[in-house]
C-alpha positions as CSV (number, residue, x, y, z in Angstrom):
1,X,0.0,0.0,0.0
2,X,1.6,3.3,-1.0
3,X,1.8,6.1,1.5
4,X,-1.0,8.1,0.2
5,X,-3.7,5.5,0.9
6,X,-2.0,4.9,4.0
7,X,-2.7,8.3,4.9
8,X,-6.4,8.6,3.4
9,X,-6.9,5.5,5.5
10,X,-5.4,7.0,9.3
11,X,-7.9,10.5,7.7
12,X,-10.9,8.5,7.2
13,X,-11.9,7.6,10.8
14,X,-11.6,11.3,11.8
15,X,-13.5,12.8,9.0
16,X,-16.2,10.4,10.0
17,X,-16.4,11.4,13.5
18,X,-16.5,15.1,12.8
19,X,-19.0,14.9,10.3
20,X,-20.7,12.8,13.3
21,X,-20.2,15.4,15.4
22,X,-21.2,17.9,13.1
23,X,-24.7,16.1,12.3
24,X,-25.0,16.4,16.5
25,X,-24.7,20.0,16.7
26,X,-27.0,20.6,14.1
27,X,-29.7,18.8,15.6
28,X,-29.1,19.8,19.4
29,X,-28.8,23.4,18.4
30,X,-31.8,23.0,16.6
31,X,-33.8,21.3,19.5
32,X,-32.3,23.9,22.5
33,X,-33.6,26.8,19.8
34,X,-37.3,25.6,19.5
35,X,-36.7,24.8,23.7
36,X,-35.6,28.5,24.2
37,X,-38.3,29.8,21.9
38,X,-41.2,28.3,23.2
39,X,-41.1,29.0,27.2
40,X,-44.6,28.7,28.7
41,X,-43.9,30.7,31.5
42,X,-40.9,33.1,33.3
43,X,-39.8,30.8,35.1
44,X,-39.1,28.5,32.5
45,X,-37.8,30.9,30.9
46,X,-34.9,31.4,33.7
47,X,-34.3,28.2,35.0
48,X,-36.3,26.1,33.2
49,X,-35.7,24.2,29.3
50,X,-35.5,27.5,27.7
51,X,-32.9,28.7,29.8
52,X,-31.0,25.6,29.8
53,X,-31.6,25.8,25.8
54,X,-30.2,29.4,25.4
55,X,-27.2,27.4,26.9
56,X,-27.2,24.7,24.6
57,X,-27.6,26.7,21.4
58,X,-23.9,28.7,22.2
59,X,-22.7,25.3,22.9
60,X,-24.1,23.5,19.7
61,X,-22.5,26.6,17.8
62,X,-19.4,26.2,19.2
63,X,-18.9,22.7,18.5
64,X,-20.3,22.8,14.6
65,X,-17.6,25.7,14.2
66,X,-14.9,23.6,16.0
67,X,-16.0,20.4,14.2
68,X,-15.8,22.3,10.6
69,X,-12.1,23.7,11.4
70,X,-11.3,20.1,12.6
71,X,-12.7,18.5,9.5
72,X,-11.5,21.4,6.7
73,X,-7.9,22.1,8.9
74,X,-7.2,18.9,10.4
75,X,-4.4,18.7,13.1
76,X,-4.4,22.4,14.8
77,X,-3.7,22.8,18.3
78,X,-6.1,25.7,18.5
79,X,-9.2,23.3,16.8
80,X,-8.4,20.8,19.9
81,X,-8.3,23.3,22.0
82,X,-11.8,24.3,20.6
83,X,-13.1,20.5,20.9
84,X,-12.1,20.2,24.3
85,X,-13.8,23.4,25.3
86,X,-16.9,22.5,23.2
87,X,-16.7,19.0,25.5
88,X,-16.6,20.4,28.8
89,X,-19.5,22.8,27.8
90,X,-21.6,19.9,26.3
91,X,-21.0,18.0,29.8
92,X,-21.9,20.8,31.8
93,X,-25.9,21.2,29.9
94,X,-26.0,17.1,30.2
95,X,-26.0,17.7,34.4
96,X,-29.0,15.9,35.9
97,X,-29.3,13.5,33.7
98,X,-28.6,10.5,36.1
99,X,-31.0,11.9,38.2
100,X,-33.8,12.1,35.0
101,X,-32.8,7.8,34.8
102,X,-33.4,6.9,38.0
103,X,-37.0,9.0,38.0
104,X,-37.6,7.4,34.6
105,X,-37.4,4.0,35.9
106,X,-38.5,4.7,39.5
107,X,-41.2,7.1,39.1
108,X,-42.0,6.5,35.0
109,X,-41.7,10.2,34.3
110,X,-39.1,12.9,34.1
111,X,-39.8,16.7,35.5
112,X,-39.2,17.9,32.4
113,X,-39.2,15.6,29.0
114,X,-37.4,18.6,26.9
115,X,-34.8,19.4,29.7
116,X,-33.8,15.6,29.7
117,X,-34.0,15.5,26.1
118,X,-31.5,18.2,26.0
119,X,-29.3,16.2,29.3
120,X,-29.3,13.3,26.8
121,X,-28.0,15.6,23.8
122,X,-25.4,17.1,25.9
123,X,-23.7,13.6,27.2
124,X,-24.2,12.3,23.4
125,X,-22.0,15.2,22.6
126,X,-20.0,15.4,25.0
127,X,-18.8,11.7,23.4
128,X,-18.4,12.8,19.9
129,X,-16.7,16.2,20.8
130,X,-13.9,14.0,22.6
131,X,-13.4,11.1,19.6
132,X,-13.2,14.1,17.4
133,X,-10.1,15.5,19.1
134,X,-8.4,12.5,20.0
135,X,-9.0,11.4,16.2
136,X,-7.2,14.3,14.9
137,X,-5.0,14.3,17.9
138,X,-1.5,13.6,17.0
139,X,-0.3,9.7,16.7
140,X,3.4,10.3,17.9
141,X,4.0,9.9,21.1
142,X,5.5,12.7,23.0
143,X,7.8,11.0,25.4
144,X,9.6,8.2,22.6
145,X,8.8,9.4,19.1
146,X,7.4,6.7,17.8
147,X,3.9,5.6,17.4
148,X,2.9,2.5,19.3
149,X,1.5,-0.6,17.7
150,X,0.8,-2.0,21.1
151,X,0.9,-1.1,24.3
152,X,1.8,-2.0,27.8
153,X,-1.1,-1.8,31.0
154,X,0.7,-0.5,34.2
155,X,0.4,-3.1,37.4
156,X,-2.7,-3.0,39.4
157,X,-2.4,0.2,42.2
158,X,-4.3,2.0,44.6
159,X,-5.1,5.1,44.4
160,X,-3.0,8.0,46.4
161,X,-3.8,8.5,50.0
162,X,-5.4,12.2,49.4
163,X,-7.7,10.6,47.1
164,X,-8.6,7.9,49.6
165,X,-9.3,10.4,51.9
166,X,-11.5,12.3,49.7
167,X,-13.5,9.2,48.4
168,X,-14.2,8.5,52.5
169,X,-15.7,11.4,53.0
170,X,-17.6,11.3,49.9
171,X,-18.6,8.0,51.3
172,X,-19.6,9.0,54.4
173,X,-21.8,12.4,52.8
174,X,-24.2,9.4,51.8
175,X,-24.5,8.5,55.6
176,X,-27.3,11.2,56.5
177,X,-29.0,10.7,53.1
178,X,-29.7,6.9,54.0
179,X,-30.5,7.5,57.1
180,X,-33.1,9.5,56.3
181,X,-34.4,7.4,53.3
182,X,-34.3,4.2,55.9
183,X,-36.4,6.1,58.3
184,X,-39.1,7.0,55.8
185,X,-38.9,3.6,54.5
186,X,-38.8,1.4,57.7
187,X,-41.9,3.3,58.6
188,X,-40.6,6.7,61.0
189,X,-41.1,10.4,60.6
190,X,-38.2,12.4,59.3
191,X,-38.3,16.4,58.8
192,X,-41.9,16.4,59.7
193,X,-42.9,13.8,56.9
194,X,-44.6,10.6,58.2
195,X,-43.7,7.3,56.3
196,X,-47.6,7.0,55.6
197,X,-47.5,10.6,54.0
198,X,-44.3,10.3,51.8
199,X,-45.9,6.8,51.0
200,X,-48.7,8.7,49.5
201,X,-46.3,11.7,47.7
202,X,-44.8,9.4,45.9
203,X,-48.3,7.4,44.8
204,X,-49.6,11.1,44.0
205,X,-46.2,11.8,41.6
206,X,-46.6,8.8,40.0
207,X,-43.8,6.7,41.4
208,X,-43.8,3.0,39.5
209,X,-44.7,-0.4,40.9
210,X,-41.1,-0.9,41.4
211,X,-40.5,2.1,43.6
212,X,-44.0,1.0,45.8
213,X,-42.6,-2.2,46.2
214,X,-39.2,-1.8,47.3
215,X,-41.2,1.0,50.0
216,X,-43.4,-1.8,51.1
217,X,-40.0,-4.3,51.7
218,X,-38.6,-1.3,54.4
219,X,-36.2,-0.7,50.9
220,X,-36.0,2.5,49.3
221,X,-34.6,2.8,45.6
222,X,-32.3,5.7,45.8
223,X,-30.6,4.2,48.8
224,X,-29.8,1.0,46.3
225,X,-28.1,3.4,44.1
226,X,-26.2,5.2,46.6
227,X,-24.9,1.5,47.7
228,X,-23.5,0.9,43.9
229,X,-22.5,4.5,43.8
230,X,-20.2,3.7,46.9
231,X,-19.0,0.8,45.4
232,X,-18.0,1.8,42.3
233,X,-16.1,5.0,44.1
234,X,-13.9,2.1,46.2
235,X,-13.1,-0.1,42.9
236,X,-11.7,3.4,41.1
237,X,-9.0,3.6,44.0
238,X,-8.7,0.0,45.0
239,X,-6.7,-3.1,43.0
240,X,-9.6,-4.7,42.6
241,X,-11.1,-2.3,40.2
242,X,-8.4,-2.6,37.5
243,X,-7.9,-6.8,38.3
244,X,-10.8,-9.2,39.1
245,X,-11.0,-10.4,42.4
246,X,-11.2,-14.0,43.6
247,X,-15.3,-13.4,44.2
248,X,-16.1,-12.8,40.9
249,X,-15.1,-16.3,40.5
250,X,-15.1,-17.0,36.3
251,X,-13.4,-13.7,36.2
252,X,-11.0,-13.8,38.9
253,X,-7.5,-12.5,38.2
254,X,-8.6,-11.4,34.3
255,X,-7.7,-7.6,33.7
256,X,-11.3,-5.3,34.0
257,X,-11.5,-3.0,30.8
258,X,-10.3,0.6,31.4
259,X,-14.1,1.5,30.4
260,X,-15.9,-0.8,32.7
261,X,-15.5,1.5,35.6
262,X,-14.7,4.5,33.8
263,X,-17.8,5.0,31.8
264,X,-20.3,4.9,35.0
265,X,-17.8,6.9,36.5
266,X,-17.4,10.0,33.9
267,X,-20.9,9.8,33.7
268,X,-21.9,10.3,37.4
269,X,-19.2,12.5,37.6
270,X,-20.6,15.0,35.1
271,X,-24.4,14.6,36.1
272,X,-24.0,14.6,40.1
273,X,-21.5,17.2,40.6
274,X,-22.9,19.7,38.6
275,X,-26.4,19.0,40.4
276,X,-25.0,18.8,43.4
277,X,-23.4,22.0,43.9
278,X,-26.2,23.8,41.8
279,X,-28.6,22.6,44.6
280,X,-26.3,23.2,47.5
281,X,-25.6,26.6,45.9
282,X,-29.3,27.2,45.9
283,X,-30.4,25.9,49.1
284,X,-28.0,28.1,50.7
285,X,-29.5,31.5,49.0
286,X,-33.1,29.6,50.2
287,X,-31.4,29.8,54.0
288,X,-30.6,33.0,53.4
289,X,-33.8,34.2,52.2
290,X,-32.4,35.3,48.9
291,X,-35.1,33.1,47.3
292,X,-38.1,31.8,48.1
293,X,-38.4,27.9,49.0
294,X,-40.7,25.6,48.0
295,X,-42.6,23.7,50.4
296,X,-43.7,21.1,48.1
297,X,-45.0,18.1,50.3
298,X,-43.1,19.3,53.2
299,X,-44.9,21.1,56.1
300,X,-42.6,23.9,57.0
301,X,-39.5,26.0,54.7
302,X,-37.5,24.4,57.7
303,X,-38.2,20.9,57.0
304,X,-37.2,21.6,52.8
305,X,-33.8,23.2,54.1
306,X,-33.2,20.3,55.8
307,X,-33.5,18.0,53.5
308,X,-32.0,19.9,50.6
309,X,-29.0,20.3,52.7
310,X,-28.9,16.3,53.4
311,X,-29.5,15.4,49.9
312,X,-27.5,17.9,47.8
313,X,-24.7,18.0,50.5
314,X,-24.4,13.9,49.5
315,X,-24.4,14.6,46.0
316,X,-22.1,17.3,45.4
317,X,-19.1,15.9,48.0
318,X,-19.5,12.1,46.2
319,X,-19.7,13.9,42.5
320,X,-16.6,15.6,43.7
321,X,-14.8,12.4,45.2
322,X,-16.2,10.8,42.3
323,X,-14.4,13.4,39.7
324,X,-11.0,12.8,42.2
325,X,-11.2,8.8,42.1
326,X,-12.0,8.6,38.0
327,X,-9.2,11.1,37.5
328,X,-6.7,9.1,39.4
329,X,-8.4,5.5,38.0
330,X,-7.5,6.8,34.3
331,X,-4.0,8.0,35.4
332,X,-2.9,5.0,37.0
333,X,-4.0,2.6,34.3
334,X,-2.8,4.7,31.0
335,X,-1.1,2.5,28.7
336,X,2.7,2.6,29.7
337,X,5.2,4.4,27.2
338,X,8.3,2.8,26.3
339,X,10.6,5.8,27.9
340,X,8.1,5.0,30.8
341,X,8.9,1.8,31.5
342,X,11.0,0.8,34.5
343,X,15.0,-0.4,33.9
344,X,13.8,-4.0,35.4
345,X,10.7,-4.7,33.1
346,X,10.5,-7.8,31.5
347,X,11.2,-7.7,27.7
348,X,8.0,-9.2,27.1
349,X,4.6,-7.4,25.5
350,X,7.9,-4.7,25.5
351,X,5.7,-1.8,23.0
352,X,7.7,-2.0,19.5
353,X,7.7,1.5,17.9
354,X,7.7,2.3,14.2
355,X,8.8,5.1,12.4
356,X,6.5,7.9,12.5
């Protein structure tokens, strides 16, 4: 094959994915437009679909002009640059949407079928805005010159004792969360709300068989996923999470793909912080009286405060730890480099370079 193919063929992959990418913003911008266009009242206007869609359509522009450059210019550090912006942007509108899941399968509705639709969008590119820069990212690696046919997986590590520490106490934020959740669901009263009557909020919101079932067992659904969520945060800075332990029996001592965890992870990550802090952020204008709070099914502004601060507290210190513990997950098991590798590695799956 002459070197001209060669080359059309290493181009075509990229061209795909920004004409993929492309296609996206043309469609998202197109959707956040007709969200931002047709508010139904001020408030949805400000914080509602149309404002998140005002947000969107900046975004979407920003990644179709980033995309174009990448696709007409190619290899410019100023077009990644643009990507990467365009990606942490896209992340940022796609906050929530973990949370619009679990009310999808838990309560078999979503507040707000355009704002998820938009949460969706934004993680979808989010994606495309990243495979678009690594593709026309550079294929020579920085450290040997060379670029790698195959490549070497570090040994199995645990994560640095400051992100430990933070990943505990994003543990423990979840503490006051299920405590309350047990107490409504084992039948007490928390924040002035009776089992019986939170029973009957969540018949009245339409919450799914699923949801009513789990109440009835003294089991509560979000409790579930904050158990997984914990679990997931100690296999990003543990051994086990990069190596199969012995109780996974058929899989024990196989290597877990770098996207297993990480995916969840990145996910949660971009959903839960954002919402986290955005409700911590807003409960504490609430306490202050800068705006008004909504009782809701509550009894008393008190009781809301109370458990805004419990449940966006949780939220926002594991979305952090969770940011921390994916960070150092993807650090620690980056394919090795040849100029990384220690003096006493075997010669063995040793990365053979080629000419770039």
């Amino acid at each position: 094959m002459t070197d001209a193919a060669t080359d059309d063929t290493r181009t075509a992959k990229p061209h795909r994915a920004g004409y993929a990418t492309i296609c996206w913003a043309v469609v998202q911008g197109g959707f956040a437009l007709h969200c931002a266009l047709t508010a139904a009242s001020p408030a949805d206007r400000s914080f509602g679909p149309a404002g998140l869609g005002r947000f969107v359509v900046v975004v979407a522009a920003l990644a179709a002009v980033a995309a174009v450059a990448a696709v007409r210019l190619g290899n410019r550090p100023v077009v990644r640059a643009l990507l990467w912006v365009a990606c942490g942007l896209s992340l940022v509108s796609a906050f929530s949407l973990l949370m619009d899941v679990v009310r999808l399968l838990f309560a078999q509705g979503v507040d707000s079928p355009a704002a998820a639709v938009l949460h969706a969008l934004g993680l979808l590119g989010a994606v495309l805005l990243a495979a678009t820069a690594r593709s026309y990212g550079s294929a020579v690696c920085a450290r040997c010159g060379t670029v790698h046919e195959t490549v070497v997986r570090p040994e199995p590590s645990r994560a640095p004792r400051p992100v430990r520490l933070a990943c505990c106490a994003g543990a423990l934020a979840f503490l006051p969360f299920v405590g309350m959740k047990v107490t409504w669901a084992v039948g007490g009263t928390f924040a002035g709300v009776s089992s019986a009557e939170m029973l009957a909020a969540s018949r009245r919101n339409g919450a799914s068989g699923v949801w009513l079932t789990l109440e009835s067992w003294g089991l509560d659904g979000t409790t579930l996923l904050a158990a997984l969520g914990v679990f997931l945060l100690f296999g990003l800075i543990r051994p086990w999470g990069q190596v199969f332990p012995r109780w996974t029996l058929v899989l024990a001592g196989r290597r877990v793909p770098r996207r297993l965890p990480l995916t969840p992870a990145l996910i949660g990550a971009a959903t839960l912080a954002p919402y986290g802090l955005i409700g911590t952020g807003y409960t504490a204008l609430a306490t202050a009286g800068v705006v008004p709070v909504r009782r809701g099914d509550f009894h008393s502004s008190s009781d809301v405060l109370l458990v805004g601060w419990i449940g966006f507290g949780a939220f926002a210190l594991y979305g952090g730890a969770l940011i921390l513990a994916a960070r150092s997950y993807w650090l620690r098991t980056r394919p090795l480099c040849r100029a990384e590798l220690p003096v006493d590695w075997p010669e063995v799956d040793r990365p053979e370079g080629r000419p770039a």
